[in-house]
C-alpha positions in Angstrom: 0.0 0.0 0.0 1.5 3.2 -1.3 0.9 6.1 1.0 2.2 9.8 1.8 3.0 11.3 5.1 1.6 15.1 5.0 1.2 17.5 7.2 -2.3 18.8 7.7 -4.6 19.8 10.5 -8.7 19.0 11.4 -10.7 21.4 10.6 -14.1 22.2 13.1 -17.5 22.0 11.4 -17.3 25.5 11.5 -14.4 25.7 9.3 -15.3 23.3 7.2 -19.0 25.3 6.7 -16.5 27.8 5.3 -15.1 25.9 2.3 -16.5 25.2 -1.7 -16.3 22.4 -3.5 -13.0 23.4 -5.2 -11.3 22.9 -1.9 -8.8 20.2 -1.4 -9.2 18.2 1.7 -8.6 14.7 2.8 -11.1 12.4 4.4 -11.0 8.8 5.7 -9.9 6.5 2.8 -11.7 3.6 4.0 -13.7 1.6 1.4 -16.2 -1.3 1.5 -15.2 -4.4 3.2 -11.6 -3.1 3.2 -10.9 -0.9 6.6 -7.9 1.6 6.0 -6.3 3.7 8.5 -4.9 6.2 6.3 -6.8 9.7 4.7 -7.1 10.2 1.2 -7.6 13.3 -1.2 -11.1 14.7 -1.5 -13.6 17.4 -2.1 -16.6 18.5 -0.9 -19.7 17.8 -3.4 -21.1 21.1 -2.9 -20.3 24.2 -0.7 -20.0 23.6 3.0 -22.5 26.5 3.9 -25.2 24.4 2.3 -24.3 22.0 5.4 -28.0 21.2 6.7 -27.4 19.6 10.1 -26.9 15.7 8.5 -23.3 15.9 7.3 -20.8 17.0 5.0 -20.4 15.0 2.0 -17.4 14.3 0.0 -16.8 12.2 -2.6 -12.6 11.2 -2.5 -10.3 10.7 -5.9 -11.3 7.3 -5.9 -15.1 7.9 -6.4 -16.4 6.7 -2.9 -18.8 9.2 -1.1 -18.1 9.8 2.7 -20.7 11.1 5.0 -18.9 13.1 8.0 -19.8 14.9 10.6 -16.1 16.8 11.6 -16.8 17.3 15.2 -17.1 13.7 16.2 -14.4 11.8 17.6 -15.3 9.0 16.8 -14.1 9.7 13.0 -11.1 10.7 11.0 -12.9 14.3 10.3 -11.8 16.2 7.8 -8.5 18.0 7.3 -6.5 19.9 4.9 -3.2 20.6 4.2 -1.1 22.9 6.9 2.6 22.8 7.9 2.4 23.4 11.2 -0.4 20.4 11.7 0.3 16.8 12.5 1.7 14.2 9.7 -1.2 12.3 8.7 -0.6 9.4 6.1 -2.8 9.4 2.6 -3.4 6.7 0.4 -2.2 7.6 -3.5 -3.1 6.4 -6.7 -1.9 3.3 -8.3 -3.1 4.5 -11.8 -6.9 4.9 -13.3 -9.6 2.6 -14.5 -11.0 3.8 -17.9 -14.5 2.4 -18.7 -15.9 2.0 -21.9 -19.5 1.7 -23.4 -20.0 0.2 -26.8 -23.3 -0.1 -28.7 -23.3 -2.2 -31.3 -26.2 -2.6 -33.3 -27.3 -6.0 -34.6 -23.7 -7.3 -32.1 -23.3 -11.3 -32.1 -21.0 -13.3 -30.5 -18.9 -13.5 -33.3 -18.7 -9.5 -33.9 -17.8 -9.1 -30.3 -15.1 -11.6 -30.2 -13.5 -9.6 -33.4 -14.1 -6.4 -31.2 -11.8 -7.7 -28.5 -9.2 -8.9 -31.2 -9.5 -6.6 -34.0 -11.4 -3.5 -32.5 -11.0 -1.2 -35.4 -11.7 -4.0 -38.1 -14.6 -5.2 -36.9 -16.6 -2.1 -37.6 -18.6 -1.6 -40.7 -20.8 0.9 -42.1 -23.7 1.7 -40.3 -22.0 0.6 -36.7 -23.2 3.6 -34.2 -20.7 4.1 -31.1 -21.9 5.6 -28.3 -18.6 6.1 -25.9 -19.5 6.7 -22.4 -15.9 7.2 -20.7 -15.1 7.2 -17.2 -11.9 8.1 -15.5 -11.7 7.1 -12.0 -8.4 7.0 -9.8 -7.4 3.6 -8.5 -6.0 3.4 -5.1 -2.7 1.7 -4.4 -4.0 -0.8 -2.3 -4.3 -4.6 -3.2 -6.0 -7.5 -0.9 -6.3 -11.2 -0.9 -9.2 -12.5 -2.0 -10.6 -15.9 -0.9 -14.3 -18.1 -1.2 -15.6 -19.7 1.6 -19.2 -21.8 1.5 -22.2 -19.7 1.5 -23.6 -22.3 4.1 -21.2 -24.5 6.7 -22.0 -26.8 8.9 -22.3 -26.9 12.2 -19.4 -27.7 14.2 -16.5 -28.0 11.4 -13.8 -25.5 10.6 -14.6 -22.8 8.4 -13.8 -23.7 4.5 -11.8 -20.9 2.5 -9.8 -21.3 -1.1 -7.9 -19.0 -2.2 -9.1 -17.4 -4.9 -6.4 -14.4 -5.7 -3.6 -13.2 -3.7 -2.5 -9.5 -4.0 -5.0 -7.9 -6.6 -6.4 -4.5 -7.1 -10.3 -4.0 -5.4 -10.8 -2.6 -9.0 -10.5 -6.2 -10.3 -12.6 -7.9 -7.8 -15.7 -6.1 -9.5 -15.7 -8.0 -12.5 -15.1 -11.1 -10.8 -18.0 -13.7 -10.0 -17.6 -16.0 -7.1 -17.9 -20.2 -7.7 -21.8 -21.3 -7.3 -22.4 -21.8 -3.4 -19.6 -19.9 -2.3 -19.1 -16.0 -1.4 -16.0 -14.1 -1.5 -14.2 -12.8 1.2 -12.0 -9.6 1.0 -8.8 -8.7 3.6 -5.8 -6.7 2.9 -3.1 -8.0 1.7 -0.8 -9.9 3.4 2.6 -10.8 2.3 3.2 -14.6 2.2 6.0 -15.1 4.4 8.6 -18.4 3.7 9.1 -20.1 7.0 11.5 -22.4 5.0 14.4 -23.0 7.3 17.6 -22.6 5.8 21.3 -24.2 6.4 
């Protein structure tokens, strides 16, 4: 995991009521199923003085929305960048994830297996495109990903194969898990060779 020690300082709900959208913050970079204890680069979705009593929203680099309300401790908060804060670590980016949409009219299985090989050739006349691009930032974080039984018996030790080992969340998406089993996500973990050597 690829992170950044910066110096920042929290910012009271107040302060934060103060700033626009265009503001660079950082906010907990924790994502689903995956706890992290770092911050990561943010912004607020709209202006803080439209802050209505629920909490400030802000969506990070990444594309997750976080809900905060600064003033409770029992949160990262909110901070933003100051040299004579604390040294706070943030999470960067490993690279982007660029999504495209295709339509193609009349598409068989045959056409799309040329798309994949041969994009450019296997468009004819009359083939309408409609490109629907997405650039989102991927965090530089990978985890372990494993399948356990969707149902275990009583009594018995809990089954688990492993399914991928030190993979991009990012990738997990367009994965499906085995029928009857469910995936489980942790953070990576480096394997560790207990070998004993002469």
């Amino acid at each position: 995991m690829n992170t950044e020690k910066v110096m920042a300082r929290r910012l009271t709900t107040v302060e934060v009521s103060e700033l626009g959208p265009q503001e660079d913050i950082f906010v907990s970079a924790e994502m689903d199923d995956l706890p992290l204890d770092c911050y990561a680069p943010a912004f607020l979705t709209k202006s803080g003085k439209y802050f209505d009593g629920g909490s400030f929203i802000a969506r990070t680099i990444f594309g997750k929305e976080i809900h905060v309300l600064p003033d409770d401790a029992e949160e990262h908060g909110i901070w933003v960048a100051d040299e004579a804060g604390e040294e706070i670590e943030v999470l960067q980016s490993a690279g982007v994830l660029l999504n495209l949409a295709l339509f193609v009219p009349n598409g068989n299985k045959e056409s799309l297996e040329s798309l994949y090989t041969a994009a450019r050739e296997a468009f004819g006349a009359g083939i309408v495109q409609r490109w629907n691009e997405e650039v989102v930032a991927v965090p530089d974080v990978k985890v372990d990903l494993f399948e356990e039984p969707t149902r275990g018996r009583k009594g018995t030790s809990s089954l688990r194969d492993r399914r991928a080992l030190d993979i991009y969340p990012t990738r997990v998406r367009f994965m499906e898990p085995s029928t009857g089993w469910k995936f489980i996500i942790e953070p990576h973990k480096e394997t560790i060779d207990s070998t004993p050597t002469i």
